[in-house]
matplotlib code that plots the C-alpha trace (Angstrom):
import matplotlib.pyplot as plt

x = [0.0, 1.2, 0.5, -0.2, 1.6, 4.6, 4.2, 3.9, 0.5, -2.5, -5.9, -8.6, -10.2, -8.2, -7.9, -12.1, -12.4, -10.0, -11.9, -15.2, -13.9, -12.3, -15.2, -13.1, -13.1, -10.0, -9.9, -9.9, -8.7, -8.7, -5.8, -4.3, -1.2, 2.4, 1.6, -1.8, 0.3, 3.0, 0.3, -1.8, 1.3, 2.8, -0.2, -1.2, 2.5, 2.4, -0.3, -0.3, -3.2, -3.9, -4.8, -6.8, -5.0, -8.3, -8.2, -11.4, -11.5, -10.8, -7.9, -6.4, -7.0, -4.9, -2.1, -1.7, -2.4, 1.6, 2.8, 0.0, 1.2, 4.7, 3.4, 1.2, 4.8, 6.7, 4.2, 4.7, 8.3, 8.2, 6.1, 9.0, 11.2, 9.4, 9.5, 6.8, 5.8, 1.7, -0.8, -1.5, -4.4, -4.6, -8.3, -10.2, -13.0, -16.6, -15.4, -18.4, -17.5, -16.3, -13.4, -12.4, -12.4, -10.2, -7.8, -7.3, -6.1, -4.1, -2.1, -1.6, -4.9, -5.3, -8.8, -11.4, -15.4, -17.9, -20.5, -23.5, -26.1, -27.4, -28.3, -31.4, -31.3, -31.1, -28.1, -26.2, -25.7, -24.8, -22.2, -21.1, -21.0, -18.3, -16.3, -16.1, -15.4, -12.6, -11.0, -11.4, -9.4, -6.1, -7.1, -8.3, -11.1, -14.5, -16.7, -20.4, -22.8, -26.7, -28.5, -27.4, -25.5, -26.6, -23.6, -21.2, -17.7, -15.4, -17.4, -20.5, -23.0, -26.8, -29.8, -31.2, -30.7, -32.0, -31.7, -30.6, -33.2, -32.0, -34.7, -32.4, -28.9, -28.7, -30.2, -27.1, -24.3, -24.9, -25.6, -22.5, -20.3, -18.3, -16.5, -17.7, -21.0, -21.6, -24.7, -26.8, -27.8, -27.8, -24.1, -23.5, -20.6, -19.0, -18.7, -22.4, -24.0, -27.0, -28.7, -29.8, -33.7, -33.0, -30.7, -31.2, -29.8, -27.9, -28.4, -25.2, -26.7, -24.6, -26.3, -27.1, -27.6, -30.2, -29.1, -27.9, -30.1, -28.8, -32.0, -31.4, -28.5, -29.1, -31.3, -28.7, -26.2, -29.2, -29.8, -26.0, -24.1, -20.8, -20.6, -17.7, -20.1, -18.3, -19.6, -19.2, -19.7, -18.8, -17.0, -17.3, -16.3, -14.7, -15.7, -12.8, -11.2, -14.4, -13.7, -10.4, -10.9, -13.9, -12.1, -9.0, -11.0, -12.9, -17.1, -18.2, -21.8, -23.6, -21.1, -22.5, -21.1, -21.2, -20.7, -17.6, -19.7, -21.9, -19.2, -17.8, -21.0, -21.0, -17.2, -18.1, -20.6, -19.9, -19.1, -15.5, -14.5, -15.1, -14.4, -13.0, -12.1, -13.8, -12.1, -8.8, -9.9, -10.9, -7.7, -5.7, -7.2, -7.5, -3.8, -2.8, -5.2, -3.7, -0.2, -1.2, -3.1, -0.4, 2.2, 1.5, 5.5, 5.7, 5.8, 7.2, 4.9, 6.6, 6.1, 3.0, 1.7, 4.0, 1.7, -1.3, 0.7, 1.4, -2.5, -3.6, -1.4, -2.5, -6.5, -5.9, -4.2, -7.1, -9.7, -7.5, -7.3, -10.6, -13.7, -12.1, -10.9, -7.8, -5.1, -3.1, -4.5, -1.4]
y = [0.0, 3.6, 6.6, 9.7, 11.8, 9.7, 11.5, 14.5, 14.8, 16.4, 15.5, 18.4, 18.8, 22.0, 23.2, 23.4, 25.1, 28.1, 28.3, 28.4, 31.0, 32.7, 32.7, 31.0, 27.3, 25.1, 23.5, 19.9, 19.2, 15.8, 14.3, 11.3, 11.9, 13.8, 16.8, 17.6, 16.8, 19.7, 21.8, 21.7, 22.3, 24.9, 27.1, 26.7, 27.7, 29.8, 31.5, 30.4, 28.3, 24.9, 22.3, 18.8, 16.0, 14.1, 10.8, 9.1, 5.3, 5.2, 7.1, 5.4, 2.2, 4.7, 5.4, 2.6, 2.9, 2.6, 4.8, 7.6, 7.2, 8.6, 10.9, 13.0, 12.2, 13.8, 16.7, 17.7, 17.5, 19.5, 22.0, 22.8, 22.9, 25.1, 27.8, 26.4, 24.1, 24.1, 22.0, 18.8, 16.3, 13.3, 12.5, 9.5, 11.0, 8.9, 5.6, 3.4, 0.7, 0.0, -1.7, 0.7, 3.6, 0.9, 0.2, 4.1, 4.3, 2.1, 3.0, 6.5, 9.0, 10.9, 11.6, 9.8, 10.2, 7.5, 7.7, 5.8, 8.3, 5.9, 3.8, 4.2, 6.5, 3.8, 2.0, 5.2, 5.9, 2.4, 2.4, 5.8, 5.3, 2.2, 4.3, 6.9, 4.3, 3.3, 6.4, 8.0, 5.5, 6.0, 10.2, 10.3, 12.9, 11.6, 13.2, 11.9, 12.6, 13.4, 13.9, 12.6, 15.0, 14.6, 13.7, 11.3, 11.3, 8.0, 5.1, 8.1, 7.5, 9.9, 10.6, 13.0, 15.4, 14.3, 17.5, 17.2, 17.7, 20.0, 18.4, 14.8, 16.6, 16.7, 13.1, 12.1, 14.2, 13.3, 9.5, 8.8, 11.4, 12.5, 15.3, 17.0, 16.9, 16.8, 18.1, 18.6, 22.0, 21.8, 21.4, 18.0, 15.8, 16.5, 19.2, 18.6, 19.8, 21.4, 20.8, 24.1, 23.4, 24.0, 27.3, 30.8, 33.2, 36.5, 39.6, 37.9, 34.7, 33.1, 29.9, 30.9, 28.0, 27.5, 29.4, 27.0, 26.6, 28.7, 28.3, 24.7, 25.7, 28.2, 26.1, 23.5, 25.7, 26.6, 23.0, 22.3, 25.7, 25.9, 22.5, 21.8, 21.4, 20.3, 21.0, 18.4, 19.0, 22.5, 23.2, 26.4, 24.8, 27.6, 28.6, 29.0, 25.8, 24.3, 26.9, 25.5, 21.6, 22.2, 24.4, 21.6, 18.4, 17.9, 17.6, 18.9, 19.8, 21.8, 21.7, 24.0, 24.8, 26.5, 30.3, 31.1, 33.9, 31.9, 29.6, 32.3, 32.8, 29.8, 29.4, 32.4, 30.7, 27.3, 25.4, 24.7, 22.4, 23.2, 19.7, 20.4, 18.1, 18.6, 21.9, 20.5, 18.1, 20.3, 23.0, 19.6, 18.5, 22.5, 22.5, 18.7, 19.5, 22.7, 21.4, 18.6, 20.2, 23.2, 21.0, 17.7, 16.4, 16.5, 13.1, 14.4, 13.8, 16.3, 18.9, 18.7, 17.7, 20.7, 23.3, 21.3, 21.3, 25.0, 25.8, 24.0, 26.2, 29.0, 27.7, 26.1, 30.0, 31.6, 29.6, 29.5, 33.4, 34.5, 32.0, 29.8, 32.8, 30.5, 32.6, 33.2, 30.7, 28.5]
z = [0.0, -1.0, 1.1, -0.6, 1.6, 0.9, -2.6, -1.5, -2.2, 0.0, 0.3, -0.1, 3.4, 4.2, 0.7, 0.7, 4.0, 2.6, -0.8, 1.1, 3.3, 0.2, -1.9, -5.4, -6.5, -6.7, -10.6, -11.5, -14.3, -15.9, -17.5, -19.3, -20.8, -20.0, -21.8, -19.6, -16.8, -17.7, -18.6, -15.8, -13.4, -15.5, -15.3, -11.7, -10.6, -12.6, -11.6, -7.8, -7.9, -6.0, -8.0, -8.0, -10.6, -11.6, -12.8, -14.5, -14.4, -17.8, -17.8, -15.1, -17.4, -20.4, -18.3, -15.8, -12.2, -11.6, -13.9, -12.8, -8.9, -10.0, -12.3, -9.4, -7.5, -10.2, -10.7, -7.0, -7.8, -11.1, -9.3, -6.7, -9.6, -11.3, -7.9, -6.3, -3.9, -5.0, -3.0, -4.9, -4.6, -7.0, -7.2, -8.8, -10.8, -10.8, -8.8, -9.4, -6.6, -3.3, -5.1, -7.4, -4.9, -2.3, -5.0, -5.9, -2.0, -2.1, -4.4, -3.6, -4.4, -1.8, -2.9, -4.8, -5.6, -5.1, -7.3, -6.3, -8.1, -10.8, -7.8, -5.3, -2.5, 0.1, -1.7, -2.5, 0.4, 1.2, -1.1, -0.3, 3.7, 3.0, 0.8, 3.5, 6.5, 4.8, 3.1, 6.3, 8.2, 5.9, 5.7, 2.3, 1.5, -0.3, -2.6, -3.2, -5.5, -5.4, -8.6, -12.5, -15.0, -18.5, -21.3, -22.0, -20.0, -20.2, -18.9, -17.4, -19.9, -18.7, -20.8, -18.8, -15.7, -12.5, -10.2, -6.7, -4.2, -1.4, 1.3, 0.7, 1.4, 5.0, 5.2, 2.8, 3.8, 7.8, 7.0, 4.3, 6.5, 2.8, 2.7, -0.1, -2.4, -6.3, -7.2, -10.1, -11.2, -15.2, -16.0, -18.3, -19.4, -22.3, -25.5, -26.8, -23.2, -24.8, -27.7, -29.9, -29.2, -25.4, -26.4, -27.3, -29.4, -29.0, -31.2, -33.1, -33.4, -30.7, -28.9, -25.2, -23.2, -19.9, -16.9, -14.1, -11.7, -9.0, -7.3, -6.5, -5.0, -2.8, -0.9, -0.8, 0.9, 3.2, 3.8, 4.2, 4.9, 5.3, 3.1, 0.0, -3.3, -6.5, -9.9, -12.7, -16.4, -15.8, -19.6, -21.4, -24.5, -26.4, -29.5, -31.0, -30.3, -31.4, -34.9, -35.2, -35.0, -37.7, -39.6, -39.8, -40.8, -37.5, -37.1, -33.9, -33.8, -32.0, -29.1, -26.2, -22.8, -19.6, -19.6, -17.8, -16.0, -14.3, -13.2, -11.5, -9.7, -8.7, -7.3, -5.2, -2.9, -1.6, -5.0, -3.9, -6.9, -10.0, -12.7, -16.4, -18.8, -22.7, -22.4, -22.5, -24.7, -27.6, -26.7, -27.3, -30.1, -31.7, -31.9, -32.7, -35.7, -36.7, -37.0, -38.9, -41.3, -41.9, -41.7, -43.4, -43.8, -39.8, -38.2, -34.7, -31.9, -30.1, -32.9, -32.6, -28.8, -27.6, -29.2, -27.9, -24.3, -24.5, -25.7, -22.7, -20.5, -21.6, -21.2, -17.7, -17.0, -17.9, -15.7, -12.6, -13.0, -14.5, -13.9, -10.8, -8.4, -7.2, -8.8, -5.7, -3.8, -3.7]

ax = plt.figure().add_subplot(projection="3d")
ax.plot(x, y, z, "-o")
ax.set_aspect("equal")
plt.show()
């Protein structure tokens, strides 16, 4: 068994109290590969920021679970090279079983989310309370989840939103004893969040999607005050990456996402963790496209994945500074 400290990593317990208190939200950013690794720590030294390393089960599949323990160990370490010794937390992202979550552990996370939401009431928080019991006992933070996100992340496959209901949260939160709550409010999975139907239009003609439902939450943090909430699905997709990958052979339609506005509404009350993945994705892709098409005699992978690493700087820059509030932070 591995101890996450022994990495140098942290878990999120304390980092959630200060961005309550602070009124920003620490990113989590998902990632599979070297090159989102750099990225991601790059820009939150850079920029002073905290940062949670979030692994999906499928990407811990991608990478290996050994070779992603000494890559969070190695990202602590490039961090302090870099000038700065950043808080860390290496987090397993939509754990569907008691195993999975056990196994994460063990082998150095020192967070991980249980996701028991496609599951009854009664049996979520089953699953969710066994999780905690023994996370707890080697001091690794838990995140559950109440209500379904729409979209399609890695092995998270939804049709349709199920909002949280506030009146269940203290029943949940006091039975399962997590540390932190996902809940629904109208973000999704992935870069097609929204279809145009449920959208509106600007005077330019830009698609405007639904306003979260800010509502729901308020009564939440009435129910629950003073309580880490995590938003998941919680993408702006940018346009212009969006522009670029189309414009370069790609096909993404109708690909709709959060406004970065009212994510930084929401980072100022008690949302604490805000998750972003399809962003990445598409600033990735935007650039590996770009090069290729541009330049079709290049066969270097490091021609082209060191633009894609230095666009996903910059984006993970920008969100740290300007939607998440945790510029600073560090």
């Amino acid at each position: 068994m591995v101890n996450y400290k022994d990495l140098g990593l942290v878990n999120t317990n304390d980092l959630f109290k200060k961005a309550i208190e602070g009124k920003y939200a620490i990113p989590a950013f998902n990632f599979n590969n070297m090159e989102q690794l750099q990225a991601i720590i790059a820009a939150c030294v850079e920029t002073k920021s905290p940062v949670i390393l979030q692994v999906s089960s499928g990407a811990r599949k991608y990478a290996n679970q050994t070779l992603l323990r000494y890559m969070a160990q190695g990202a602590v370490e490039y961090a302090k090279e870099l000038g700065l010794n950043i808080p860390v937390v290496l987090h397993l992202d939509h754990g569907d079983t008691f195993e999975l979550c056990k196994d994460c552990i063990d082998s150095g996370f020192s967070s991980v989310m249980i996701d028991g939401s496609h599951h009854s009431y009664e049996d979520n928080i089953a699953l969710t309370k066994k999780v905690v019991e023994y996370a707890h006992a080697h001091g690794v933070s838990v995140e559950g989840e109440l209500g379904v996100l729409a979209g399609v992340e890695d092995d998270v496959v939804a049709e349709h939103h199920t909002y949280t209901r506030p009146e269940e949260v203290v029943d949940f939160v006091t039975r399962t004893g997590v540390d932190s709550l996902a809940i629904s409010i109208g973000t999704s999975h992935g870069a097609n969040k929204f279809t145009p139907a449920q959208c509106t239009r600007d005077e330019n003609g830009i698609l405007i999607p639904p306003p979260l439902r800010f509502d729901i939450l308020e009564e939440i943090e009435k129910q629950i005050p003073g309580f880490p909430i995590v938003l998941h699905g919680a993408s702006s997709v940018p346009q212009e990456y969006v522009a670029t990958i189309n414009k370069f052979g790609g096909a993404l339609k109708d690909s709709i996402g959060i406004p970065e506005e009212q994510l930084r509404r929401a980072a100022a009350s008690a949302v604490c963790k805000i998750n972003i993945d399809s962003d990445g994705r598409l600033a990735m892709t935007a650039a590996v496209r770009e090069v290729l098409a541009t330049k079709p005699g290049e066969f270097d992978a490091r021609k082209y994945l060191g633009p894609a690493r230095d666009e996903l700087k910059k984006l993970y820059s920008h969100k740290t500074v300007n939607v998440l509030g945790s510029a600073g932070k560090a």
